[in-house]
C-alpha positions in Angstrom: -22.5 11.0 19.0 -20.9 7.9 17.7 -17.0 8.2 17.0 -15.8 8.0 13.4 -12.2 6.5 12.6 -11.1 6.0 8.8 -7.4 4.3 8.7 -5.2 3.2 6.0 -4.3 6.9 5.1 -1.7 6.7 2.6 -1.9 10.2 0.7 -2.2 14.1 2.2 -5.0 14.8 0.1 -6.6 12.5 1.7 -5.7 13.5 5.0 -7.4 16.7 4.1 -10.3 15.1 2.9 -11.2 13.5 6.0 -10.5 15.7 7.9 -12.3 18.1 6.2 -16.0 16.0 6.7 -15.6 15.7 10.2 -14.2 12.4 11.2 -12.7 12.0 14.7 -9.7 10.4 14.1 -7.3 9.4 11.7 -5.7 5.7 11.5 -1.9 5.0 9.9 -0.7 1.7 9.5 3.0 1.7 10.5 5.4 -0.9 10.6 2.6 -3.0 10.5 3.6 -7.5 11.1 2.6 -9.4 7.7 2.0 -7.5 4.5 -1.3 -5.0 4.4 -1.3 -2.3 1.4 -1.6 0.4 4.0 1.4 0.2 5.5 3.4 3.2 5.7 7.5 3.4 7.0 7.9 6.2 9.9 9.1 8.4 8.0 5.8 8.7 5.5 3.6 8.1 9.0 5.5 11.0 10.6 5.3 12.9 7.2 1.9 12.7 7.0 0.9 12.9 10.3 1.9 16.6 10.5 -1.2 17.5 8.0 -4.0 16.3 10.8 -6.2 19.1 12.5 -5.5 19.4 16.1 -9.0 18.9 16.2 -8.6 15.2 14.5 -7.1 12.3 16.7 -3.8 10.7 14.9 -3.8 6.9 15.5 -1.1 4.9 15.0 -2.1 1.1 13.8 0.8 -1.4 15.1 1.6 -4.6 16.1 3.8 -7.2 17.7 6.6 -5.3 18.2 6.8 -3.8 21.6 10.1 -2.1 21.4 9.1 -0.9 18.1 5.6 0.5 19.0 7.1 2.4 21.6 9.3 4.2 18.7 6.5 4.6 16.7 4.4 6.5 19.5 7.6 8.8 20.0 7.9 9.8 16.8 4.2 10.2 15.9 2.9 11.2 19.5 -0.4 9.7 18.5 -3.2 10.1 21.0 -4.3 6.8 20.3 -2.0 3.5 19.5 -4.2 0.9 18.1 -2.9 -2.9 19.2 -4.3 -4.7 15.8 -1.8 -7.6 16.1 -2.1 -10.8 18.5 -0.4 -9.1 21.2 -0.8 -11.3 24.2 -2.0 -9.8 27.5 1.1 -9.5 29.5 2.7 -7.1 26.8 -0.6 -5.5 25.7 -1.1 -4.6 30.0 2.7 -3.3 29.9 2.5 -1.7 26.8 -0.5 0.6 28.2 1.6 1.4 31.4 4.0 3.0 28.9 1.7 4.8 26.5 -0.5 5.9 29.1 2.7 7.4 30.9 3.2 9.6 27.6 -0.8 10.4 28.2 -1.5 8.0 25.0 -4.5 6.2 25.0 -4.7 2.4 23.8 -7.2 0.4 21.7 -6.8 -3.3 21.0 -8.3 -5.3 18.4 -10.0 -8.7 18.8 -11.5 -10.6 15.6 -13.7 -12.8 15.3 -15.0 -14.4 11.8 -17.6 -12.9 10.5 -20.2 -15.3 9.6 -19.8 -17.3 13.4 -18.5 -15.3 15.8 -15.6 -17.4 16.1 -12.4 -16.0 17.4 -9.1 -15.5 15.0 -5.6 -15.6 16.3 -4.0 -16.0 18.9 -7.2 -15.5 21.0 -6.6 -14.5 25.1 -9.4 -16.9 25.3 -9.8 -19.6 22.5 -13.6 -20.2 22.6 -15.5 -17.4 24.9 -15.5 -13.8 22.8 -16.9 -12.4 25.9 -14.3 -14.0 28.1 -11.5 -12.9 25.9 -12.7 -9.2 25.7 -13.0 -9.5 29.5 -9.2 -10.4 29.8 -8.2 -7.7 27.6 -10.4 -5.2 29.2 -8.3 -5.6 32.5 -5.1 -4.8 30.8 -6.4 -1.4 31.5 -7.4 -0.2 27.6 -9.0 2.4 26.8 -10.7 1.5 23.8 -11.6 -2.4 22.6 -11.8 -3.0 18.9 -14.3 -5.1 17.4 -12.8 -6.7 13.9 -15.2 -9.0 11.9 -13.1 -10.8 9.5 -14.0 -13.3 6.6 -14.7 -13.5 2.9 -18.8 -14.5 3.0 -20.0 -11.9 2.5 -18.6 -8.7 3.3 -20.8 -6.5 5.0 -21.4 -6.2 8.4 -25.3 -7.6 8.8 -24.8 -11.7 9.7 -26.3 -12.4 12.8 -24.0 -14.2 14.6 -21.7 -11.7 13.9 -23.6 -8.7 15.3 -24.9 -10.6 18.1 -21.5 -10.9 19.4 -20.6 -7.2 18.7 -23.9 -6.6 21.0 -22.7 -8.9 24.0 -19.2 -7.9 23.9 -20.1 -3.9 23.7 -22.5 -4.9 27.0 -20.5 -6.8 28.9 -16.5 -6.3 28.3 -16.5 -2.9 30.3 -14.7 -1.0 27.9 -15.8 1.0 25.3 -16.6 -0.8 22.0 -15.1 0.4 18.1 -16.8 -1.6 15.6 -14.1 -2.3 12.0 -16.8 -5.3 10.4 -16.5 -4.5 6.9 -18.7 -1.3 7.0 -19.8 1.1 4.2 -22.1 4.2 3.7 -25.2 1.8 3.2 -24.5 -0.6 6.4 -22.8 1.4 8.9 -26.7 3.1 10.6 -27.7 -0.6 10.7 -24.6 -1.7 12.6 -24.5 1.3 15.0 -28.5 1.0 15.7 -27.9 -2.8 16.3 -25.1 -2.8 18.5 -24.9 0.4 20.4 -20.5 1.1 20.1 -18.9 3.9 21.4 -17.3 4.4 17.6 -16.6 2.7 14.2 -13.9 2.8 12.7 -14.0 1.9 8.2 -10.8 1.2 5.3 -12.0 0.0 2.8 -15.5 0.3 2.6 -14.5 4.3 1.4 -11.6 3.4 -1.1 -11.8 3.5 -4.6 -8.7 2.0 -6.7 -5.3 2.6 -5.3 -6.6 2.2 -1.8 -7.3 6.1 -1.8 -9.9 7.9 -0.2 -13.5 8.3 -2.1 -14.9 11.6 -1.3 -18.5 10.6 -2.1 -18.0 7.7 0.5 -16.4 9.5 3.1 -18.6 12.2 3.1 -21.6 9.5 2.7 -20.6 7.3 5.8 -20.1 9.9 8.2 -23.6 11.4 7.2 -24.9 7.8 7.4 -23.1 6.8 11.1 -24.5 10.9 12.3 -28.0 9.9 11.6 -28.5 10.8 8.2 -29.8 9.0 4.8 -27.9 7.5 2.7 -29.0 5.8 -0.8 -27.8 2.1 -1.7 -24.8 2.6 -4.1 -25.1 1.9 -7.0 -22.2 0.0 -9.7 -18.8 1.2 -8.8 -17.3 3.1 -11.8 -14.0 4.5 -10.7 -11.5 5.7 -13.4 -9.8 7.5 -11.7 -6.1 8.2 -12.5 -3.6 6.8 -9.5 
């Protein structure tokens, strides 16, 4: 059965609410490099952390910062810290000797533009995805994310794009999370085409204010656990924030 994540949790009802449809895990931004309109100070991560399931993972999103992640994982006591910066290898390999020594798992991010395949960042390797993923894989992570970025367009169905999803998830000997811009109507596709361990999905089950939809949510996890869902239709969200 293919992992669920949803991240960018910003509000305890929504916390509830995916919890509440079965998702795996639970992803806050904390502290997060650069401005992202999830991000979250430890005191509202650590406030809202204490309304996930015992049943749901907490994951902690960071980055840079190794002296700061390590205060982030002691506060929250995530079971997974997600790398989604351009942590280079020697601190992404020491960073895991720590968090695994507090039995906390790690996932690290690599991105890759979405129409190419090209890499973005601060790559570990600047022209071979496969290479790169490689690299980070002997770091000793647990978990390698898969991050398509880019503006045309956003869904998660260019070729290039899954391609090198497919040949990374076979060959960086790690288990694969794809985050390429997925929603209730693309996320079967993606899963059937490249075979990950999980998926992980922000926006692609917000409506305005970056809060959860409860249609979506409960629409992409029936969708990634084998069900039907319909194409949506026009987004009409008048929701009060």
């Amino acid at each position: 059965m293919t992992w669920i994540g949803v991240s960018g949790l910003r509000h305890p009802d929504d916390v509830a609410l995916c919890s509440g449809l079965g998702v795996d895990a639970l992803g806050f931004v904390v502290g997060f490099p650069g401005r992202v309109p999830w991000d979250l100070s430890l005191d509202e991560a650590e406030e809202l952390v204490l309304g996930v399931p015992e049943t749901v993972q907490r994951v902690a999103v960071v980055g840079e910062d190794p002296d700061r992640i390590l205060e982030i994982a002691r506060r929250l006591r995530p079971r997974i810290v997600q790398l989604h910066a351009d942590e280079p290898p020697a601190v992404t390999q020491r960073l895991v000797e720590l968090l695994h020594g507090h039995d906390i798992a790690v996932m690290k991010t690599l991105r890759f533009r979405r129409d190419d395949g090209r890499p973005v960042g601060r790559h570990p390797h600047p022209t071979d995805p496969l290479a790169a993923a490689r690299i980070v894989a002997a770091t000793g992570v647990d978990l390698l994310m898969v991050d398509l970025v880019g503006a045309t367009p956003p869904v998660p169905t260019r070729p290039a794009a899954m391609a090198l999803a497919r040949t990374i998830r076979e060959g960086a000997g790690v288990p694969v999370v794809l985050a390429v811009g997925l929603r209730p109507d693309t996320v079967r596709a993606a899963i059937d085409d490249v075979g990950p361990y999980g998926v992980d999905v922000i926006t692609g089950v917000e409506r305005a204010g970056h809060r959860k939809d409860p249609a979506k949510v409960a629409a992409f996890v029936l969708a990634a656990r084998g069900g039907d869902v319909p194409a949506p239709g026009p987004v009409q969200d008048s929701t009060p924030q």
